[in-house]
C-alpha positions in Angstrom: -28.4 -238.4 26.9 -31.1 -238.9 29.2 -34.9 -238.7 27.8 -37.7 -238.1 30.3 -39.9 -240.7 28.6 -42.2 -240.9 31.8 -42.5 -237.3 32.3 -42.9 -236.9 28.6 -46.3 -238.9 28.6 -47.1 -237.9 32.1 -47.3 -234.1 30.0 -49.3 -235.6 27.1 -51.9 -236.9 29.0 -52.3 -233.6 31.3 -52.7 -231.2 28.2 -55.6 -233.5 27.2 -57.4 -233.7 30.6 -56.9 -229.9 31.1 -57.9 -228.8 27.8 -60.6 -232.1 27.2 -59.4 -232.4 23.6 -56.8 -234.5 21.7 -57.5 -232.0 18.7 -54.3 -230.7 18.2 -55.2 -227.0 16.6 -57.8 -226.8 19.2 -55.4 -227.2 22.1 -52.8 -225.8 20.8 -55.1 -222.5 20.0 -56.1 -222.4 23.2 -52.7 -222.3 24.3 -52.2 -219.2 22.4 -49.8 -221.3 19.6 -50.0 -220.2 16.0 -50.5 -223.1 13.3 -50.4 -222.1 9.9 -49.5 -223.8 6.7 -47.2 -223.2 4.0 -45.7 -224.5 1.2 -42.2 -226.0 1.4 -42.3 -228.0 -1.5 -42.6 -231.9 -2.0 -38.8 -233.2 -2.5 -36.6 -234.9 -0.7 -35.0 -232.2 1.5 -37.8 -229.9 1.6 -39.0 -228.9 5.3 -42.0 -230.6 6.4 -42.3 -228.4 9.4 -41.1 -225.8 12.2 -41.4 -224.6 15.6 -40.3 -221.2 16.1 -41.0 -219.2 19.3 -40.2 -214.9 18.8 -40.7 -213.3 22.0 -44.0 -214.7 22.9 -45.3 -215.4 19.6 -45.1 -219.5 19.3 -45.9 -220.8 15.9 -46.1 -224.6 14.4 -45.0 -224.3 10.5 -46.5 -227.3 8.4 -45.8 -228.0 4.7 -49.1 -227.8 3.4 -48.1 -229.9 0.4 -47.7 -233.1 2.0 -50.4 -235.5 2.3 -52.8 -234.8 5.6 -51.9 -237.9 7.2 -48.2 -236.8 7.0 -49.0 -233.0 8.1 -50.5 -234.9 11.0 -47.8 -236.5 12.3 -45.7 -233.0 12.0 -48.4 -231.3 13.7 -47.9 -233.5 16.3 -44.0 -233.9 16.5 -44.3 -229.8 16.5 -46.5 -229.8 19.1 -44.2 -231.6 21.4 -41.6 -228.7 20.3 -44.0 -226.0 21.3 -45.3 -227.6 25.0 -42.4 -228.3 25.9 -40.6 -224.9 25.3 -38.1 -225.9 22.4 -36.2 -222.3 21.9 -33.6 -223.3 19.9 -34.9 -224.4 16.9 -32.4 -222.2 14.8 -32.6 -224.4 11.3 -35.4 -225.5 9.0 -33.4 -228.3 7.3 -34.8 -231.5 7.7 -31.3 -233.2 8.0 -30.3 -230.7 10.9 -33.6 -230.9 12.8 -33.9 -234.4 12.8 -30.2 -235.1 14.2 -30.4 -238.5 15.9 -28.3 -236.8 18.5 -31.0 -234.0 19.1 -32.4 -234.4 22.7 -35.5 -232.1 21.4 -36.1 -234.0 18.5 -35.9 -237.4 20.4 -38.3 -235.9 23.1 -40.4 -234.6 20.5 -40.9 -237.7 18.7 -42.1 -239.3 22.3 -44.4 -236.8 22.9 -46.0 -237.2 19.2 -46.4 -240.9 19.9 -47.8 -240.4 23.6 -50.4 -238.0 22.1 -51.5 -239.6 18.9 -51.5 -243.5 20.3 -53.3 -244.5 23.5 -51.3 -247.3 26.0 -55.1 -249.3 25.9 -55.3 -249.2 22.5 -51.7 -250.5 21.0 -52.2 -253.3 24.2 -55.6 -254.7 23.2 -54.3 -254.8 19.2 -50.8 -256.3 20.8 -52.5 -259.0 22.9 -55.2 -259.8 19.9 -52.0 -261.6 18.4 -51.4 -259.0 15.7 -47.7 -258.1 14.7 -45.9 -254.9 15.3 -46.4 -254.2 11.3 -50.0 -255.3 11.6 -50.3 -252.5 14.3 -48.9 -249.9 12.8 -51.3 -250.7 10.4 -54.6 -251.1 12.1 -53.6 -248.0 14.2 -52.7 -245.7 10.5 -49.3 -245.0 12.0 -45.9 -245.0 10.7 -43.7 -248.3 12.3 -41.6 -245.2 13.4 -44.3 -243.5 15.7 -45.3 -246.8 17.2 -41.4 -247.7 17.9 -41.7 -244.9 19.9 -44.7 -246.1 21.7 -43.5 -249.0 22.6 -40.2 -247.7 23.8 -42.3 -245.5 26.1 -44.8 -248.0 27.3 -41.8 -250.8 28.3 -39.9 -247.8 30.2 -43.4 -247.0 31.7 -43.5 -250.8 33.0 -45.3 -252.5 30.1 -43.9 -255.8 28.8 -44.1 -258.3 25.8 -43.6 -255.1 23.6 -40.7 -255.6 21.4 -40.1 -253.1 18.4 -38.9 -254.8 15.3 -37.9 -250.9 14.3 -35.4 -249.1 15.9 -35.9 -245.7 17.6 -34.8 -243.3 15.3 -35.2 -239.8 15.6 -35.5 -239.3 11.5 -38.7 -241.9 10.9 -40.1 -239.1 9.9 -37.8 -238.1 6.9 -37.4 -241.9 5.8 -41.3 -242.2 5.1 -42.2 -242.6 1.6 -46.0 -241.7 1.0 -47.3 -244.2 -1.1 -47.7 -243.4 -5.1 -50.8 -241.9 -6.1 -53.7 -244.5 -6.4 -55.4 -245.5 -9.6 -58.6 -243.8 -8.7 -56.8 -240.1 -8.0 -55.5 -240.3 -11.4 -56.7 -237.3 -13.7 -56.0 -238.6 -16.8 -53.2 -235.9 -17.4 
C-alpha cells in the first residue's frame, strides 16, 4: 500500500492558505461540509465519528459525548475523510473503520496530524532536547497523532525524528481519556 504522505500535507497546507483559517468548522463550512454532533455513547465500541457523503450532501458525524479534546482530534481525522473525497465509508464501527489495512484511514490519520501540528513547531520542541513523550505533551496531542507527524516530516526530508510509537492506524480507539479530576467531582 502506498500512502501519498507528501501530497497529503502538500493538501493540508493549501486548504489553510486558501481558506486563511486552521478552524476546522470554519473551513470545512465554507466548503459546503455539514458538521453536527450526536450522541453515540461513551463505551468501548461506541463510534466516535463518521464521514458520510449522499449525493452532494458531505457531513462529519462526531460523538458529542466524548471529551472536546477527543471530538477534536475526530473532527480532524474526519476532515481528512471529507477533503479528500472518502466515498466509501459504508460502516460506523470503530473496529471496521479504523482497519490498520484501510488506505483511507491511514491517509486520514496523516492529514489530521499535518493539520493540527505545524513541521516548525514539533522541530523547535524536538531540537529544545525534549522527548517524543515530552512533545506530545507540550503540543496536547495524543503520542499517536505525533507518530504520524514524524512519519510525515522524515518522508518529507526531516531527520533526527525517531517515533518511539508505532504508526497505527487505531491510536485513536486505544486512547484512554484520563479519569475525571478531583475538582469536576459533584459530590454525587
Amino acid at each position: 500500500m502506498i500512502i501519498p504522505i507528501r501530497e497529503i500535507y502538500e493538501m493540508t497546507e493549501e486548504l489553510k492558505k486558501t481558506y486563511d483559517e486552521k478552524d476546522i468548522k470554519k473551513v470545512a463550512a465554507q466548503m459546503g461540509i455539514l458538521v453536527n454532533h450526536f450522541p453515540m455513547g461513551r463505551h468501548q465500541g461506541s463510534c466516535k465519528g463518521f464521514y458520510i457523503q449522499k449525493f452532494d450532501v458531505k457531513l462529519i458525524g462526531i460523538n458529542n459525548e466524548l471529551t472536546l479534546i477527543e471530538q477534536y482530534f475526530i473532527l480532524a481525522h474526519e476532515f481528512g475523510h471529507a477533503v479528500q473525497n472518502d466515498q466509501d465509508v459504508a460502516n460506523f464501527v470503530d473496529s471496521a473503520i479504523l482497519d490498520g489495512t484501510n488506505k483511507m484511514e491511514i491517509t486520514a490519520n496523516y492529514f489530521s496530524a499535518d493539520w493540527i501540528l505545524d513541521d516548525k513547531d514539533v522541530m523547535e520542541l524536538a531540537m529544545s532536547g525534549m522527548t517524543f513523550f515530552e512533545i506530545a505533551s507540550t503540543l496536547n496531542v495524543l503520542p499517536g497523532l505525533l507518530a504520524y507527524k514524524y512519519h510525515s516530516m522524515s518522508a518529507r526530508g526531516y531527520e533526527g525524528l525517531n517515533s518511539p510509537v508505532d504508526v497505527r492506524s487505531q491510536y485513536l480507539n486505544e486512547y484512554q481519556p484520563p479519569a475525571k479530576m478531583a475538582e469536576d467531582y459533584d459530590g454525587e
